[in-house]
Structure formats: structure tokens, C-alpha cells
C-alpha positions as CSV (number, residue, x, y, z in Angstrom):
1,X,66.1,9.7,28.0
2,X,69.0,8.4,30.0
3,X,69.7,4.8,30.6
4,X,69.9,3.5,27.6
5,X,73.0,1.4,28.6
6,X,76.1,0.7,26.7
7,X,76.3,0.3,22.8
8,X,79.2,-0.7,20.3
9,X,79.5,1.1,17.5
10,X,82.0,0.0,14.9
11,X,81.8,2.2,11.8
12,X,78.1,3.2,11.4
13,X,77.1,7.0,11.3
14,X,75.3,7.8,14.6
15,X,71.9,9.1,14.1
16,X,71.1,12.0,16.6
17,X,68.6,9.8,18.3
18,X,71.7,7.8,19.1
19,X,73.7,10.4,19.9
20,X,71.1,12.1,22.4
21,X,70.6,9.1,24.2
22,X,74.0,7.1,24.4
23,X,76.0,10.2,24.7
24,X,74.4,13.3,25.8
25,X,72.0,11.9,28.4
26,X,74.6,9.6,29.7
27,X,77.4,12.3,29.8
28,X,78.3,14.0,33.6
29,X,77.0,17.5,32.0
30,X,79.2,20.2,33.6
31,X,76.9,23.6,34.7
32,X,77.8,27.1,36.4
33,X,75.0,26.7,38.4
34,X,71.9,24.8,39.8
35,X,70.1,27.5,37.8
36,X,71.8,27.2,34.1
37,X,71.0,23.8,34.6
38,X,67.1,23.8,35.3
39,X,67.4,26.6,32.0
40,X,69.6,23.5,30.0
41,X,67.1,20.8,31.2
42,X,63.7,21.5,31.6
43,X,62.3,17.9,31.9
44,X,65.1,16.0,33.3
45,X,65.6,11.9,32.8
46,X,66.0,9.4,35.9
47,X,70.1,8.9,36.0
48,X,71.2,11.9,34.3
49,X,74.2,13.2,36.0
50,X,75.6,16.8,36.5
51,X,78.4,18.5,38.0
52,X,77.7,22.3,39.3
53,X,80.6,24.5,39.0
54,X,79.3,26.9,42.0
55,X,79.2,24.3,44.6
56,X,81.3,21.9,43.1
57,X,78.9,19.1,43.8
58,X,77.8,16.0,41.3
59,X,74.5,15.4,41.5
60,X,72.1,12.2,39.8
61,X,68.4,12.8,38.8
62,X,66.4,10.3,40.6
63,X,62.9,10.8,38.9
64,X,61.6,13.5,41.4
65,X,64.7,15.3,42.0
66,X,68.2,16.2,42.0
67,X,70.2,14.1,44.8
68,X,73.5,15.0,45.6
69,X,76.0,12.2,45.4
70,X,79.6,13.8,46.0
71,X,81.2,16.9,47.3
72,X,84.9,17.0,45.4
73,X,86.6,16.7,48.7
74,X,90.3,17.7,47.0
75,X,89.2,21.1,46.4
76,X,88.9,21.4,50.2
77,X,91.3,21.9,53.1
78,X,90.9,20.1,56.5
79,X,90.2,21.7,59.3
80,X,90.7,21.2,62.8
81,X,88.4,20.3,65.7
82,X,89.3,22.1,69.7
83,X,88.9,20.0,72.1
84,X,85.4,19.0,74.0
85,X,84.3,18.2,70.1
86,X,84.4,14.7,67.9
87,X,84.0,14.5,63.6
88,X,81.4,12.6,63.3
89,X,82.2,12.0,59.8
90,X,86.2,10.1,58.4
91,X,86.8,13.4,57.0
92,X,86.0,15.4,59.7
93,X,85.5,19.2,59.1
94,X,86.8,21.0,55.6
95,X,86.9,24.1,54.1
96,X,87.0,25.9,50.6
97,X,87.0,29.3,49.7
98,X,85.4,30.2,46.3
99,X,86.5,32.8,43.7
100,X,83.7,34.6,44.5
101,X,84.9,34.9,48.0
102,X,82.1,32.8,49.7
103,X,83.6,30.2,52.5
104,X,82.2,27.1,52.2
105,X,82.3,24.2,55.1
106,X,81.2,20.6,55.3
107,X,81.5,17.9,57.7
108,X,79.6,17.1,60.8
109,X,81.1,17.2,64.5
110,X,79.6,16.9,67.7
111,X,79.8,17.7,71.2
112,X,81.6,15.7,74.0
113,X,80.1,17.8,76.9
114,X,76.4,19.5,77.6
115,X,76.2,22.8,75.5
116,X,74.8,25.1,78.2
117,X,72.2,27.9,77.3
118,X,73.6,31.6,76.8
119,X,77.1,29.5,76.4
120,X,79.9,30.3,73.9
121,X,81.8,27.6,72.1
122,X,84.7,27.4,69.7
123,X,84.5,23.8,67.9
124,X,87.1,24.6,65.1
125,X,90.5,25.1,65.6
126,X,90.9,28.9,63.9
127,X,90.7,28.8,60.0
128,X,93.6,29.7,57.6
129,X,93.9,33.2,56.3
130,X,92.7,32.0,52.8
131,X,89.6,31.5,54.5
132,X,89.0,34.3,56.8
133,X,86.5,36.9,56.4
134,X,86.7,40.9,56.1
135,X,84.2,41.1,59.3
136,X,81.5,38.3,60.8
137,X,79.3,36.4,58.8
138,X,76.5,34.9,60.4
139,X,74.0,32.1,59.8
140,X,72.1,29.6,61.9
141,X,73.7,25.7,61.6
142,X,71.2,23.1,62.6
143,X,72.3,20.2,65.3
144,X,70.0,16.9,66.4
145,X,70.8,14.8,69.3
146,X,68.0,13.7,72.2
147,X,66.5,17.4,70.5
148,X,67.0,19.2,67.3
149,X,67.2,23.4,66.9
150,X,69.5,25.5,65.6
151,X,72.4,28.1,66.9
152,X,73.9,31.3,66.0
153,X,76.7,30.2,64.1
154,X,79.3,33.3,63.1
155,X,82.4,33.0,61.2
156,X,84.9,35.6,63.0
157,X,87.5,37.7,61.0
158,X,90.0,36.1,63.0
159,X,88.9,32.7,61.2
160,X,87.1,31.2,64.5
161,X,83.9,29.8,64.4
162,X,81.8,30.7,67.0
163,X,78.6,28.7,68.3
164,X,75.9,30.7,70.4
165,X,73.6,28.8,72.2
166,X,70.4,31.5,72.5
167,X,67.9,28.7,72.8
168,X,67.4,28.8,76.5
169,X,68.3,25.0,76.5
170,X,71.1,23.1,76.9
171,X,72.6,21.2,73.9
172,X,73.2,17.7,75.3
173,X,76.4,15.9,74.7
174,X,76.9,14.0,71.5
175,X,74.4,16.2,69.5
176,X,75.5,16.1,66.0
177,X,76.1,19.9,64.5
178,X,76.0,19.9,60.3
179,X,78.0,22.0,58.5
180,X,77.3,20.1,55.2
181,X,77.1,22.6,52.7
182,X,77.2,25.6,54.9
183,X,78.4,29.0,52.8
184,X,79.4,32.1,54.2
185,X,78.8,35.0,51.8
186,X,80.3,37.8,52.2
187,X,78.2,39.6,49.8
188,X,74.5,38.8,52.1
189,X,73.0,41.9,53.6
190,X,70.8,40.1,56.0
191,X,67.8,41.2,54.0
């Protein structure tokens, strides 16, 4: 169980209840994924701690569930915003490219203007080549303002992002769009 706080030991042997809860529960336990983890700890503790490897994220166990608490914002590379678009967070927009070829973004910008239906917009100035993909990758990114929806968001081989607004209404200024943990996989078949 985690929390059991802080102990001294001097020169006694540890017994392995000892060790379990003032080391092992208490540790930042490093896992490949958010999958060999639930396999490592069925039943987690409140305040146990890990670090996944595949998202490069540190999460905390809060008794229900696993909260993220940090993105490692080194292994990331700023990216620019065009103009007509605001970061809404300090570290504005970043990206990371994985070794298994996935782009990941995060970081939240919004619009200065209206966003107008059947429109085109290109937020982010164009990606470096590290990060560009072998064709378009699609997904739909979320935004929230005086309404919420979604928009076709497509990651173009020339490393632009594209925004489509399909929706049939218009996107009105200052509408936060969330590319927190957004991952483009070049690997999904759209099935």
C-alpha cells in the first residue's frame, strides 16, 4: 500500500513488508505501456506513481484512477502558431515523434477570428521534417468555446496541419482547440 511516509533505517535488515511498502509502492515504477502496467498492478494503491514509456507521461493513482500529472515537455520540440491563432497554454504547441513513428502533439491554441463552416485553416506554422508524415493522417480534435464539437484535423505530408470545419457552423473566435495528447499513427487503417 503506498503512503506509508518516510522511514530511517540505520543498520536493521528490511523485512519485505518493509521493503514493499517504503520502497516499491513509493518508487516512480517505469512501464512500456498503460497496458504492462494494469498486467504489473492489478489492484493499484492511492499515490502510487508511474512513468509510461509509450507516452512518456507520469501518472499518480488517485483511488479510482490513473491521473496524469506531467507530460516530459524536453522530449518535445516547439512548434509554431500562423497567424489569426493564440497558445492558450505558456508552452504553446509541441511536438515529438516516437520510435515507432507515431507524431505526437500537445498544447492548446485558439482562434482570433470566427472559424466559418466549409472553411480551411492552417493554425501551425509547417512541422519539421522529423515530424512529417509519409501521406495524411487524420483524426478529429475537439474545441469548446460559446459551443463545443469537433473538426477534421489532418496532418499533411508537407508537415501542415490542416483544420476542416464540416460542421455547418461557424467556430466562434476564442474557441479553445486541444491537441493534448493527440497521436498520429501512421500505422491506423481507419478500421
Amino acid at each position: 500500500m503506498a503512503g506509508a511516509g518516510r522511514k530511517v533505517f540505520v543498520s536493521e535488515t528490511l523485512s519485505s513488508d518493509e521493503v514493499q511498502r517504503y520502497l516499491m509502492d513509493q518508487s516512480v515504477m517505469v512501464f512500456a505501456s498503460g497496458n504492462a502496467r494494469s498486467a504489473a498492478i492489478p489492484t493499484p494503491s492511492e499515490g502510487m506513481v508511474t512513468y509510461l514509456l509509450d507516452v512518456d507521461k507520469l501518472d499518480a493513482y488517485d483511488g479510482t484512477a490513473w491521473r496524469c500529472f506531467g507530460v516530459l515537455e524536453s522530449l518535445f520540440t516547439a512548434v509554431g502558431l500562423n497567424g489569426g491563432w493564440n497558445a492558450v497554454t505558456g508552452k504553446g504547441v509541441r511536438a515529438k515523434r516516437t520510435t515507432a513513428g507515431q507524431v505526437k502533439l500537445h498544447g492548446r491554441f485558439s482562434n482570433a477570428g470566427a472559424f466559418v463552416p466549409n472553411a480551411t485553416q492552417l493554425p501551425l506554422q509547417p512541422l519539421g521534417s522529423t515530424f512529417r508524415p509519409g501521406t495524411e493522417l487524420m483524426l478529429e480534435l475537439p474545441y469548446v468555446g460559446a459551443a463545443y464539437g469537433r473538426v477534421l484535423c489532418t496532418l499533411l505530408p508537407d508537415g501542415r496541419l490542416r483544420l476542416d470545419n464540416n460542421g455547418g457552423v461557424s467556430i466562434a473566435a476564442g474557441s479553445v482547440f486541444s491537441l493534448d495528447a493527440v497521436q498520429f499513427d501512421p500505422g491506423y487503417t481507419g478500421t
